[in-house]
C-alpha positions in Angstrom: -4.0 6.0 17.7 -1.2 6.5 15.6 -2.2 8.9 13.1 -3.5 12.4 13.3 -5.8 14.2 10.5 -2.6 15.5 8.5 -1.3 11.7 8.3 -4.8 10.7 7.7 -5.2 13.3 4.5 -2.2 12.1 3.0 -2.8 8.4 3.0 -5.9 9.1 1.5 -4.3 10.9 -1.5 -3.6 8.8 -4.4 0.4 8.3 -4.1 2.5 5.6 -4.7 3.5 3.7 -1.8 7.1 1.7 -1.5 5.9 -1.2 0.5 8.2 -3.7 2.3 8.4 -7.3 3.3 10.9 -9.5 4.8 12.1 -12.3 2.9 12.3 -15.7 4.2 16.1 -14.9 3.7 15.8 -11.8 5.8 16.3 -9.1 3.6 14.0 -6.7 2.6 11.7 -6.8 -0.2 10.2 -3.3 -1.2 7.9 -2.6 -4.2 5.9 0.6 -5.6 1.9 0.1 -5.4 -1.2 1.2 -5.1 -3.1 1.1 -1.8 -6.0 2.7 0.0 -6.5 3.8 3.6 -9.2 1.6 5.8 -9.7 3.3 9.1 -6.3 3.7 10.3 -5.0 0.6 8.1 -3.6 0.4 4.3 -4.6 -1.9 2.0 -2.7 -3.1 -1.4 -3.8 -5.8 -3.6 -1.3 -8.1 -4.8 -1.2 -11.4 -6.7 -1.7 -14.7 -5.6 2.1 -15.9 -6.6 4.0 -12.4 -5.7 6.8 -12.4 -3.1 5.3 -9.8 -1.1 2.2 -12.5 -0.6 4.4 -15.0 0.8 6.6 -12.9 2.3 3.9 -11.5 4.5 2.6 -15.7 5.2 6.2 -16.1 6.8 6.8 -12.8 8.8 4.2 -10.0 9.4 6.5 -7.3 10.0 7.5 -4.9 7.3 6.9 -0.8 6.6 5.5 1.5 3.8 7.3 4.7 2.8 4.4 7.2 1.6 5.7 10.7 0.0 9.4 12.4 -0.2 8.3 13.2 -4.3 9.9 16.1 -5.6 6.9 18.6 -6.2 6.5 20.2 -9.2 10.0 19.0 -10.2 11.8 21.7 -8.0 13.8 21.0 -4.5 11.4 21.2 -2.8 10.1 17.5 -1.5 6.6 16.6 0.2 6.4 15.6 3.7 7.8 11.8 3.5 6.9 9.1 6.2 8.3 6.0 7.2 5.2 3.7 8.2 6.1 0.5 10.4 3.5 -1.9 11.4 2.5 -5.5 10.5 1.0 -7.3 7.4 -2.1 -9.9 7.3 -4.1 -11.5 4.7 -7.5 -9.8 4.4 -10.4 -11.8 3.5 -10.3 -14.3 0.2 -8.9 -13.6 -2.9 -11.2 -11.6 -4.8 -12.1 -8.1 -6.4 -13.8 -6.4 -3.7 -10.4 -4.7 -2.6 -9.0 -4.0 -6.2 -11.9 -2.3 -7.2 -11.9 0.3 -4.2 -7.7 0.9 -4.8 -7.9 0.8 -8.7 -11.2 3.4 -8.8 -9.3 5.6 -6.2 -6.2 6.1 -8.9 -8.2 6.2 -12.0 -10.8 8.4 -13.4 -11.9 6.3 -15.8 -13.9 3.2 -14.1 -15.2 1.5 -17.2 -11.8 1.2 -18.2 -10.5 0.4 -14.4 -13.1 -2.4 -14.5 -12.3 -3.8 -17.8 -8.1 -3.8 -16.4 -9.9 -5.8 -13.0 -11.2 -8.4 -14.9 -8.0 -8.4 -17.0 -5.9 -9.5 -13.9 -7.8 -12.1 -12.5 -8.3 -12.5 -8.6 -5.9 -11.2 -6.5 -5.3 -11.0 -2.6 -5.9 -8.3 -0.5 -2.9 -7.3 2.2 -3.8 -5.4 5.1 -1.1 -3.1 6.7 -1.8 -2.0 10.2 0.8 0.9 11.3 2.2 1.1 14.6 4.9 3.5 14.4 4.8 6.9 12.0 8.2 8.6 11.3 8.3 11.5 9.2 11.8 11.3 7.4 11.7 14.5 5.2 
């Protein structure tokens, strides 16, 4: 098992994450989102024509950075964490997934739903971590 209860409170907080994919050209595609944590796992919903989506298709490997933020605005930083791990497709396009990450960053659900529908379907991406590295 790769994460303890402190890595396990911290994914569940809702912070941006900095995922990355590899392009089919090799280099690294990284992108802020939204995500939630699923056991030991992180999930982000992404649309069905994004280059993360197709990214993850053609290579599984990639990494999330969670935290480093300045707090408060002062110099002091959070804990940061370099997560490695692999990407798959999870389940069909759909809401199921959206719902749970967009309720879990906003407060206001009527409005979250109304912004679900708003996007259409989009695809679920499931990130299973391997390695943690705390980096700050």
């Amino acid at each position: 098992m790769v994460l303890d209860d402190s890595l396990r409170a911290l994914l569940r907080q809702p912070l941006i994450a900095r995922v990355t994919t590899i392009g089919t050209d090799g280099y690294p595609h990284s992108v802020p989102v939204w995500y939630i944590l699923d056991g030991d796992d992180l999930v982000v919903a992404t649309g069905l024509n994004t280059r993360k989506l197709k990214n993850v298709r053609a290579n599984p490997k990639g990494a999330v950075t969670v935290g480093g933020d300045p707090l408060d605005g002062h110099r002091k930083y959070s804990p940061g964490y370099l997560f490695l791990g692999d990407w798959a497709l999870d389940g069909e396009p759909g809401f199921e997934w959206i719902r749970k990450i967009t309720h879990h960053y906003r407060d206001d659900h009527e409005q979250a739903d109304r912004d679900i529908e708003e996007w259409g379907p989009l695809q679920a991406i499931r990130f299973t971590i391997r390695k943690a590295i705390k980096v700050m």
